[in-house]
N, CA, C and O atoms as a printed pandas DataFrame, in Angstrom:
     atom_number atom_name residue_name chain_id  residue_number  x_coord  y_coord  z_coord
0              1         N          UNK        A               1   92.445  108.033   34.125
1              2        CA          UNK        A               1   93.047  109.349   34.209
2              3         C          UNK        A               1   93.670  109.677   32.847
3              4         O          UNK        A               1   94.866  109.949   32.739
4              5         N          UNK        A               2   92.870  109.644   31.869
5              6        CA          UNK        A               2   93.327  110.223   30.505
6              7         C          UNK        A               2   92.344  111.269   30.183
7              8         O          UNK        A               2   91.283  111.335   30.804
8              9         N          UNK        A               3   92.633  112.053   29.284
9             10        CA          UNK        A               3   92.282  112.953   28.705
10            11         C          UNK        A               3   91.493  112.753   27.922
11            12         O          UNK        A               3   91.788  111.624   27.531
12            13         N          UNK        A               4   90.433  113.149   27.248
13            14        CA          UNK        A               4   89.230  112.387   25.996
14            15         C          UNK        A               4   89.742  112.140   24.935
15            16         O          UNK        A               4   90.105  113.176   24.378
16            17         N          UNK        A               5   90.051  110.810   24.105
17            18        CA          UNK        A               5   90.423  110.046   23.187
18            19         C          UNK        A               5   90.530  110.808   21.871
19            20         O          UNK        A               5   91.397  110.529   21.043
20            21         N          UNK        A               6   89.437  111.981   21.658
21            22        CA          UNK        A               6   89.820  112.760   20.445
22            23         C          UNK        A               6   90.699  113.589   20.261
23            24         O          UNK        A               6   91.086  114.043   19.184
24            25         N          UNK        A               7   91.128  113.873   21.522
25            26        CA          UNK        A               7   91.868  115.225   22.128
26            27         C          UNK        A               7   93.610  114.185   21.188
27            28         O          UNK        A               7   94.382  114.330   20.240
28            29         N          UNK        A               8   93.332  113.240   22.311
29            30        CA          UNK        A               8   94.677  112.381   21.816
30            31         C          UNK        A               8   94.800  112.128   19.761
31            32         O          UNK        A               8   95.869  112.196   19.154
32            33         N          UNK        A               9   93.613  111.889   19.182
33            34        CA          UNK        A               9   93.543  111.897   17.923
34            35         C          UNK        A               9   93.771  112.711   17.566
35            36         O          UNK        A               9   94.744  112.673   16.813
36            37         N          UNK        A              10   93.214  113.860   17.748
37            38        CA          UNK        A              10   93.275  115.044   17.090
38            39         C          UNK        A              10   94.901  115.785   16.888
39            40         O          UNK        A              10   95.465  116.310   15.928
40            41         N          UNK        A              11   95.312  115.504   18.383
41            42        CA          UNK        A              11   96.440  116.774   18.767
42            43         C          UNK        A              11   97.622  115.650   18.552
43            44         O          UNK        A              11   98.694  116.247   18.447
44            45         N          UNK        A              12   97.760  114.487   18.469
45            46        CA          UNK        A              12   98.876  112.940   18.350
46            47         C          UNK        A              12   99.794  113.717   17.811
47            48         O          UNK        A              12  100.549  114.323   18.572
48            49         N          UNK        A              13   99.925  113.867   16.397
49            50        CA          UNK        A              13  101.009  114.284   15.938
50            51         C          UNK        A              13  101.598  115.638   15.725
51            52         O          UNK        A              13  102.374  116.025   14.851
52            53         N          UNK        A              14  100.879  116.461   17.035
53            54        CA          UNK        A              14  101.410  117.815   17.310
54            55         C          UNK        A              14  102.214  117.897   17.650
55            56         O          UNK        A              14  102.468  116.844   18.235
56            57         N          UNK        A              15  103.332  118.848   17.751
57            58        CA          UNK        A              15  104.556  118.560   18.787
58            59         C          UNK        A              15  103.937  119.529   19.451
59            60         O          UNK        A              15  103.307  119.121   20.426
60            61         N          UNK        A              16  103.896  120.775   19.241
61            62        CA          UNK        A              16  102.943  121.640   19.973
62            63         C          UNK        A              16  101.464  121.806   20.122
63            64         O          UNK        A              16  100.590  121.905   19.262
64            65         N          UNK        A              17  101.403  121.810   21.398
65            66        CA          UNK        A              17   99.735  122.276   21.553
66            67         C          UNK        A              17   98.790  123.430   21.359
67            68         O          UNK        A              17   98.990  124.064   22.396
68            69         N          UNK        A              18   97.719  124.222   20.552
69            70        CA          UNK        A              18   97.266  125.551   21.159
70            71         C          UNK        A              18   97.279  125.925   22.508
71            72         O          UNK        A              18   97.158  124.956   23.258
72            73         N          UNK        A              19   97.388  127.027   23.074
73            74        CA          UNK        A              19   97.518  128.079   21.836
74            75         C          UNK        A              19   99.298  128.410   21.136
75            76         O          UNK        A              19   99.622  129.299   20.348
76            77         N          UNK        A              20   99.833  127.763   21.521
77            78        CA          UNK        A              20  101.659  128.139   21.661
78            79         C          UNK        A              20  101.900  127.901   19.955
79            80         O          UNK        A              20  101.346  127.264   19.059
80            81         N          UNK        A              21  102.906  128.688   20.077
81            82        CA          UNK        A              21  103.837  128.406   18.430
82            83         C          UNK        A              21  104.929  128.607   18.947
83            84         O          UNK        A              21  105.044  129.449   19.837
84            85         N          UNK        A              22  106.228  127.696   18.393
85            86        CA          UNK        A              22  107.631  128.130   18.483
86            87         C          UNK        A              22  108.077  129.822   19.187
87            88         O          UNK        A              22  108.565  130.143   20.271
88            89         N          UNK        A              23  107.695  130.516   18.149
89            90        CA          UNK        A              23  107.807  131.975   18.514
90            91         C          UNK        A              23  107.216  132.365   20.249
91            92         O          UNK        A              23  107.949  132.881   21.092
92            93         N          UNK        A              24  105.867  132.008   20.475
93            94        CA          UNK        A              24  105.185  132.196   21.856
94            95         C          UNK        A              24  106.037  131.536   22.670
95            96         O          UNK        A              24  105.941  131.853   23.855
96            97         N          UNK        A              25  106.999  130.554   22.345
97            98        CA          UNK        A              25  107.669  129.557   23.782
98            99         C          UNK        A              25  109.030  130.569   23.759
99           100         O          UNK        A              25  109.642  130.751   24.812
100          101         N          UNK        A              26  109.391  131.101   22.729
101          102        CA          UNK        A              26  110.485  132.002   22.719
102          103         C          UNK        A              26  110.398  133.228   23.617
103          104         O          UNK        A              26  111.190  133.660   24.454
104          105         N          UNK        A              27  109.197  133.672   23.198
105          106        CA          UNK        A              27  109.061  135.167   23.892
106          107         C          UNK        A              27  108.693  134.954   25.457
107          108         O          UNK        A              27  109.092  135.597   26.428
108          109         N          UNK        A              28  108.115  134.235   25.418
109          110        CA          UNK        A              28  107.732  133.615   26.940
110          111         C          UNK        A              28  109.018  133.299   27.945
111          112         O          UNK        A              28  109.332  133.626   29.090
112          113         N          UNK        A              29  109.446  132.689   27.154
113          114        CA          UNK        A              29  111.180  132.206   27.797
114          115         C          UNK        A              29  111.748  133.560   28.173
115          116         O          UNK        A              29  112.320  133.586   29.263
116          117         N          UNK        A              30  111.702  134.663   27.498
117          118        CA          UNK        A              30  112.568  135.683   27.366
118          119         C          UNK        A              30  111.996  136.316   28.361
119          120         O          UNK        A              30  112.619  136.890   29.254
120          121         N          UNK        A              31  110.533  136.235   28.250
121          122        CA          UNK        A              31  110.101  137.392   28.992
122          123         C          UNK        A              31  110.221  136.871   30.479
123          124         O          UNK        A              31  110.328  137.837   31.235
124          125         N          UNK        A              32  110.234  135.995   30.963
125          126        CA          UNK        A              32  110.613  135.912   32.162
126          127         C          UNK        A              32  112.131  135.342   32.885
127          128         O          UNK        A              32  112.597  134.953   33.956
128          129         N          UNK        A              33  112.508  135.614   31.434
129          130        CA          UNK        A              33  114.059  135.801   32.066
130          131         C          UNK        A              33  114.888  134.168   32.599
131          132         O          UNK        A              33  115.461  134.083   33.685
132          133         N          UNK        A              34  114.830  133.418   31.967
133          134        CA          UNK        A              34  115.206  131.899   32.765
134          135         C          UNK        A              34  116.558  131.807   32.742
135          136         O          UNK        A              34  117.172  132.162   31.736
136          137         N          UNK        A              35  117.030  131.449   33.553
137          138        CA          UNK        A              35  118.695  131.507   34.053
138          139         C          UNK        A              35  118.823  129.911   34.264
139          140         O          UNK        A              35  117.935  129.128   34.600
140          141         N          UNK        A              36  120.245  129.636   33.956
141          142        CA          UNK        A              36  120.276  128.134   34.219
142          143         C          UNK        A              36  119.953  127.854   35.616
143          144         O          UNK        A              36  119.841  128.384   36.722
144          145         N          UNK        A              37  119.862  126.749   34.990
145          146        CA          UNK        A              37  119.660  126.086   36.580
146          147         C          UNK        A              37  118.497  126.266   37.210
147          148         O          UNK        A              37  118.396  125.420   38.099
148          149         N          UNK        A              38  117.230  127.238   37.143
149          150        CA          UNK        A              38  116.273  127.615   37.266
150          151         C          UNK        A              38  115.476  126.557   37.279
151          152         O          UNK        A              38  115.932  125.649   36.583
152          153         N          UNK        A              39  113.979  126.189   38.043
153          154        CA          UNK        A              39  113.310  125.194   38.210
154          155         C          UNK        A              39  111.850  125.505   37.929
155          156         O          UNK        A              39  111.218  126.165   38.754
156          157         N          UNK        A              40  111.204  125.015   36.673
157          158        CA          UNK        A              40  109.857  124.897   36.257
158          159         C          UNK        A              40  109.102  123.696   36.600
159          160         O          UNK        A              40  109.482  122.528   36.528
160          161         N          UNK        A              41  107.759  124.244   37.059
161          162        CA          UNK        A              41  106.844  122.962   36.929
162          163         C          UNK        A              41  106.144  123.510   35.838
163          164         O          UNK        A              41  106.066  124.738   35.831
164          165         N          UNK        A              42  105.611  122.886   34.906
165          166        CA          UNK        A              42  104.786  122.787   33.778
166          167         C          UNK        A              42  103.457  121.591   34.137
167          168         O          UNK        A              42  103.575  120.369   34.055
168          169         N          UNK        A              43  102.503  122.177   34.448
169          170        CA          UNK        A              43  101.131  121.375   34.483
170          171         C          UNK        A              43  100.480  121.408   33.156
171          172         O          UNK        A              43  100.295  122.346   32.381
172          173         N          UNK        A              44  100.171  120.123   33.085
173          174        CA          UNK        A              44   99.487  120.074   31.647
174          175         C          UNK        A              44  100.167  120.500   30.832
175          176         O          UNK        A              44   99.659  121.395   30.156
176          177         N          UNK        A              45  101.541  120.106   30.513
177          178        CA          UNK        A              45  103.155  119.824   29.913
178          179         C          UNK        A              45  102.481  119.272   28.385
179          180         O          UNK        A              45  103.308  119.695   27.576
180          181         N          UNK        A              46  101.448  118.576   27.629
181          182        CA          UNK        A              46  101.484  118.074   26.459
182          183         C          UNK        A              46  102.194  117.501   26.364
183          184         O          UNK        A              46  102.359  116.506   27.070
184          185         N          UNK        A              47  103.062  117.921   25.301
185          186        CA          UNK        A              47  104.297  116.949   24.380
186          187         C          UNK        A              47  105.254  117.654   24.915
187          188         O          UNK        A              47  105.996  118.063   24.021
188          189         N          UNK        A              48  105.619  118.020   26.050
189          190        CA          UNK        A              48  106.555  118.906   26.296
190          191         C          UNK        A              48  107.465  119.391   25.865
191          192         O          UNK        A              48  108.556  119.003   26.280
192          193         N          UNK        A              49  107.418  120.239   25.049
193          194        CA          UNK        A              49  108.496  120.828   23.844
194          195         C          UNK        A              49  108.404  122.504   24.811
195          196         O          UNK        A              49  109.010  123.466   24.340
196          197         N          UNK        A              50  107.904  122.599   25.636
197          198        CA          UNK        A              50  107.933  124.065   26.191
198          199         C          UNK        A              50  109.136  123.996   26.953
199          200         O          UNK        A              50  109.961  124.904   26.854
200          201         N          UNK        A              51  109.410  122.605   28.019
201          202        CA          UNK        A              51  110.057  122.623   29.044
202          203         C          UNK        A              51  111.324  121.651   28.584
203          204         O          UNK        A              51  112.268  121.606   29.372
204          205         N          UNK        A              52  111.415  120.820   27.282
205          206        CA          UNK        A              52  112.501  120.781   26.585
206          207         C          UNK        A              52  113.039  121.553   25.785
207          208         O          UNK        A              52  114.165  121.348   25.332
208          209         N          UNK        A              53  112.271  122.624   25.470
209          210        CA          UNK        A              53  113.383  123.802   24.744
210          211         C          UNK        A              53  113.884  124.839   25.308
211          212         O          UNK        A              53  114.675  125.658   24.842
212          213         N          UNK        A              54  113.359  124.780   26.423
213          214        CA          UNK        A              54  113.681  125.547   27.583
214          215         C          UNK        A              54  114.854  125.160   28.320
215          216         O          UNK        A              54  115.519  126.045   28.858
216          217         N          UNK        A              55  115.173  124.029   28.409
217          218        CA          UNK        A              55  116.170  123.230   28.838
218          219         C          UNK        A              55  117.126  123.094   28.205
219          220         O          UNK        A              55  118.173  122.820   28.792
220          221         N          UNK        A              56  117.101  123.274   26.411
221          222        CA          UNK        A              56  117.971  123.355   25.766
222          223         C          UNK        A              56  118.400  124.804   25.522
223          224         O          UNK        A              56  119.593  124.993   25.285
224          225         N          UNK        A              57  117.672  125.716   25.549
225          226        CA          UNK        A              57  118.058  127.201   24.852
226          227         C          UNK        A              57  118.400  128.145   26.448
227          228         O          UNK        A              57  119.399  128.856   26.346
228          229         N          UNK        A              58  117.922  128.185   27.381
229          230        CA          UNK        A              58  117.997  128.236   28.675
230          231         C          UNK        A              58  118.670  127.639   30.031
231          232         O          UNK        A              58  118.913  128.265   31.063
232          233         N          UNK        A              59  118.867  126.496   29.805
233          234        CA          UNK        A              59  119.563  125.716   30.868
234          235         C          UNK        A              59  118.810  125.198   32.238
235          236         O          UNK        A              59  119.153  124.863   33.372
236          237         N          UNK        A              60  117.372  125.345   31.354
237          238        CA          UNK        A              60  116.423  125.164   32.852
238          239         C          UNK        A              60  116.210  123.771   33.777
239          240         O          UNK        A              60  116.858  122.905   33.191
240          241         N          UNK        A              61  115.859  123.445   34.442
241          242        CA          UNK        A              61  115.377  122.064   34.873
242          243         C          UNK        A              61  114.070  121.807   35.111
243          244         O          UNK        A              61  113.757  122.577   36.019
244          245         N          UNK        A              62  113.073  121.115   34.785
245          246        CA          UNK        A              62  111.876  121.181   35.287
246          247         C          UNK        A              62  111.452  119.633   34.828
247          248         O          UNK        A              62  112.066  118.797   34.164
248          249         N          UNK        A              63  109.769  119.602   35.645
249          250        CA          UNK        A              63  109.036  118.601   35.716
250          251         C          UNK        A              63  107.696  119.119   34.733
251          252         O          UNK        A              63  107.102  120.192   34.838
252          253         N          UNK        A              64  107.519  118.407   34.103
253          254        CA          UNK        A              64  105.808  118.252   33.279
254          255         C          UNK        A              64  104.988  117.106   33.784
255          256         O          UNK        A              64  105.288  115.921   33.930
256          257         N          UNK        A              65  104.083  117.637   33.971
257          258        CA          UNK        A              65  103.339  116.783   34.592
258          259         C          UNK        A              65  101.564  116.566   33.501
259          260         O          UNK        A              65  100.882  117.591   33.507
260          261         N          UNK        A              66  100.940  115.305   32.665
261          262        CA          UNK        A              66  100.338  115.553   32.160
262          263         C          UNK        A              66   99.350  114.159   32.114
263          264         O          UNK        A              66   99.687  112.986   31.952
264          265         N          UNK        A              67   97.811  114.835   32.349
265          266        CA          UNK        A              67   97.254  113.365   32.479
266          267         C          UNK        A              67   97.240  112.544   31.079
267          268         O          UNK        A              67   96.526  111.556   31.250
268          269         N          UNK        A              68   97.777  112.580   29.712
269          270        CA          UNK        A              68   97.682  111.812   29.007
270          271         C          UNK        A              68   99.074  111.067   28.874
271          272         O          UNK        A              68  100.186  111.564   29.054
272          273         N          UNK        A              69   98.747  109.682   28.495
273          274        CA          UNK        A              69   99.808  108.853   28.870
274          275         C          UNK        A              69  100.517  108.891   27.599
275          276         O          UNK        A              69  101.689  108.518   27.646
276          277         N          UNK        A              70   99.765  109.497   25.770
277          278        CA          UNK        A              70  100.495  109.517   24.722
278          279         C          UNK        A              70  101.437  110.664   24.741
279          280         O          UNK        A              70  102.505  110.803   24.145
280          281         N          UNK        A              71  100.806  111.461   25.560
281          282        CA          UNK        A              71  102.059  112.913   25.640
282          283         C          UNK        A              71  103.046  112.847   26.056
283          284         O          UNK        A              71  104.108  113.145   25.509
284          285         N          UNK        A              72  102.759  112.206   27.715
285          286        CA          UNK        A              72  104.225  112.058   28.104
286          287         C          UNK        A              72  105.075  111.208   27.899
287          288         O          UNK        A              72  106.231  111.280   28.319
288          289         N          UNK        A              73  104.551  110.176   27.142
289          290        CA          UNK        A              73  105.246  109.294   26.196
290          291         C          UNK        A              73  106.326  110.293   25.115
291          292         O          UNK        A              73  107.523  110.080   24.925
292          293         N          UNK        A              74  105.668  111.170   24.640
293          294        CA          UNK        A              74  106.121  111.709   23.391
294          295         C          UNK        A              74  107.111  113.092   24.078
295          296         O          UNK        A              74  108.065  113.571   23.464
296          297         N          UNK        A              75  106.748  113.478   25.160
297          298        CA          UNK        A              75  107.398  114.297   25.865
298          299         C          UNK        A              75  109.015  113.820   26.352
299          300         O          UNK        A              75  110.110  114.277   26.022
300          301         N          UNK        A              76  108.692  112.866   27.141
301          302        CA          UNK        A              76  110.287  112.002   27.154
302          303         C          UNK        A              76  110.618  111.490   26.115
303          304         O          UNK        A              76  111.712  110.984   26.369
304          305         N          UNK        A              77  110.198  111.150   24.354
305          306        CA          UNK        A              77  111.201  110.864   23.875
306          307         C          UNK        A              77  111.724  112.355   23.407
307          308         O          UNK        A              77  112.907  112.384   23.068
308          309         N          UNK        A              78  110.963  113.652   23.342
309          310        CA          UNK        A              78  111.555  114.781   22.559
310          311         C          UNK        A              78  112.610  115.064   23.531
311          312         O          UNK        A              78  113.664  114.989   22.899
312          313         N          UNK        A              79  112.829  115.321   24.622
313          314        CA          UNK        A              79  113.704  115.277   25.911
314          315         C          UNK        A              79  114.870  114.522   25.831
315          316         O          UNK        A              79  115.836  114.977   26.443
316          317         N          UNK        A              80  115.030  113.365   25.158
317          318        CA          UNK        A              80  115.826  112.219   24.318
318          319         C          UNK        A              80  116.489  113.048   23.217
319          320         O          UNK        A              80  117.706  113.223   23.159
320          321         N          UNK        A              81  115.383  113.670   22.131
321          322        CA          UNK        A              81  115.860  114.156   21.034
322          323         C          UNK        A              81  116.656  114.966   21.436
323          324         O          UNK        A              81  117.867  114.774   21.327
324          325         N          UNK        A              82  116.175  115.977   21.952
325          326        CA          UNK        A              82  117.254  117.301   22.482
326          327         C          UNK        A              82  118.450  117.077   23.320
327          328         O          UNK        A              82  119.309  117.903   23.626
328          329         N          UNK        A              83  118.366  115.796   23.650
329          330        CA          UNK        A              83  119.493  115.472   24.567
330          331         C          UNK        A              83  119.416  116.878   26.195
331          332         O          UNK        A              83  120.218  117.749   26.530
332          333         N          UNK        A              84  118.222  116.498   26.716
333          334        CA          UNK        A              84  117.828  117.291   27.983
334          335         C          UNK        A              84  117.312  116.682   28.908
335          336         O          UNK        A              84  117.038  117.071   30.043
336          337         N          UNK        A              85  117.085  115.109   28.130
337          338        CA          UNK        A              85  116.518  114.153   29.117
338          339         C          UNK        A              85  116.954  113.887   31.191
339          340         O          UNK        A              85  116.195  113.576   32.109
340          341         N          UNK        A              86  118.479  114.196   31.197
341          342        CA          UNK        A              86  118.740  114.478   32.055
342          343         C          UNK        A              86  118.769  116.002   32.897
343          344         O          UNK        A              86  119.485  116.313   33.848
344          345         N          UNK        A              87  117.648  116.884   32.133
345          346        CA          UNK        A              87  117.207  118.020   32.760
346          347         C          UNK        A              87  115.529  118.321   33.172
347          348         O          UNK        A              87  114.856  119.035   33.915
348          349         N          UNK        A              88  115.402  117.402   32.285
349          350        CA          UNK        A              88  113.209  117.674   32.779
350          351         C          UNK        A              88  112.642  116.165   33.036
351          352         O          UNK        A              88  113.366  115.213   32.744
352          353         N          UNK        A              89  112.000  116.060   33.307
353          354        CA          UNK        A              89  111.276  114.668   34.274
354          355         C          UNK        A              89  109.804  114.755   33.439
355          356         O          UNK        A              89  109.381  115.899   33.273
356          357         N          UNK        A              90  109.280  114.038   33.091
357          358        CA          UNK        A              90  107.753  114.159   32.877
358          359         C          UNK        A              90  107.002  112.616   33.393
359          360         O          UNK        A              90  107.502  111.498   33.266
360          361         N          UNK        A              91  105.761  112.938   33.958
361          362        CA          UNK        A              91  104.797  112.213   34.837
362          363         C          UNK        A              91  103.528  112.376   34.558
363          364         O          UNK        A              91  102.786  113.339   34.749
364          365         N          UNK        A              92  103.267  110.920   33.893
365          366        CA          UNK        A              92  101.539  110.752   33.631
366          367         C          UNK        A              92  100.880  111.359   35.030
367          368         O          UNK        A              92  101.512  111.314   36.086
368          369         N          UNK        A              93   99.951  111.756   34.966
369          370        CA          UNK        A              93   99.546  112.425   36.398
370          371         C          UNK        A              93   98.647  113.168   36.212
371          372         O          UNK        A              93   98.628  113.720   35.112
372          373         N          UNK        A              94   97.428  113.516   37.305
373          374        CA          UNK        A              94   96.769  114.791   37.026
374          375         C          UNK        A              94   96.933  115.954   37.189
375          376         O          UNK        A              94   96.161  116.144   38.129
376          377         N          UNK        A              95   97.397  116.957   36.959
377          378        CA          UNK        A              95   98.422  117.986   37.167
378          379         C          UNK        A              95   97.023  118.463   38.310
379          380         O          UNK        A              95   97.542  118.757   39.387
380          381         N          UNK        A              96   95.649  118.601   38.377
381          382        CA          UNK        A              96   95.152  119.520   39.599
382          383         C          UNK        A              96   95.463  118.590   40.368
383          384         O          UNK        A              96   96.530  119.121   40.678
384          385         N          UNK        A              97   95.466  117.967   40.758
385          386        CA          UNK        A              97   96.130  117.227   42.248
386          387         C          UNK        A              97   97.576  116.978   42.615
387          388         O          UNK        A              97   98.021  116.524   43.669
388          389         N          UNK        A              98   98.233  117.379   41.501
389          390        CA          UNK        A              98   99.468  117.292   41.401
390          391         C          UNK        A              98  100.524  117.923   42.942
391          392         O          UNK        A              98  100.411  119.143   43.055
392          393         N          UNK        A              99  101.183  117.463   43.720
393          394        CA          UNK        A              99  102.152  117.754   44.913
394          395         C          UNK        A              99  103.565  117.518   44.584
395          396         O          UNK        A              99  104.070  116.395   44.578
396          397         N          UNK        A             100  104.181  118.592   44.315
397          398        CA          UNK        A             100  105.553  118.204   44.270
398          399         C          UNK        A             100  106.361  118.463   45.345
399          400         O          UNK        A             100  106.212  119.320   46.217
400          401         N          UNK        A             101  107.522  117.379   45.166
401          402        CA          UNK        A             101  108.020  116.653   46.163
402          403         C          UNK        A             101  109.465  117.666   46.984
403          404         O          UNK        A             101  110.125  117.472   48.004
404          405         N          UNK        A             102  109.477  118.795   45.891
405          406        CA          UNK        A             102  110.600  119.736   45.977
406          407         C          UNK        A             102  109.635  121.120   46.279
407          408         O          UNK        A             102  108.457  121.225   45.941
408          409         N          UNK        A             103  110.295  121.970   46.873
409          410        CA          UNK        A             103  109.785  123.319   46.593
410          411         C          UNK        A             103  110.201  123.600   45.278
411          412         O          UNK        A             103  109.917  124.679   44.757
């Protein structure tokens, strides 16, 4: 349950994935308005820098869920960096089969 090995070469030392830039996770955030405390699932989370900056600039809580095991590696330590680790969860996993355990 990984993702194809080039994908991981290629994109490793992205923090972000296409199509997103800093700016797109901004306007996105805005445009739907996130209030603390608010609860995201993020499928196919990457390096999750969407749902840790969201957590930091927003106050959100959420889960990423992503079948590569280098992302969500790299996802919980940025979650570390930002000090949000105790706001988003991330899980090697296949996000289409994915069931979460909360509404």
């Amino acid at each position: 349950m990984d993702i194809p090995r080039f994908f991981n070469i290629t994109e490793s030392e992205h923090r972000i994935h296409n199509p997103f830039t800093p700016d797109k996770f901004v306007t996105l955030g805005a445009a739907l308005r996130l209030k603390p405390g608010a609860r995201v699932l993020d499928l196919g989370s990457g390096s999750g820098e969407m749902l840790c900056t969201w957590a930091r600039d927003h106050g959100i809580v959420g889960t990423g869920i992503d079948m590569s095991p280098l992302f969500t590696a790299q996802a919980k330590q940025r979650a570390e960096e930002l000090g949000v680790a105790h706001q988003v969860n991330f899980i090697h996993n296949d996000a289409s089969g994915y069931i979460a355990e909360e509404k």
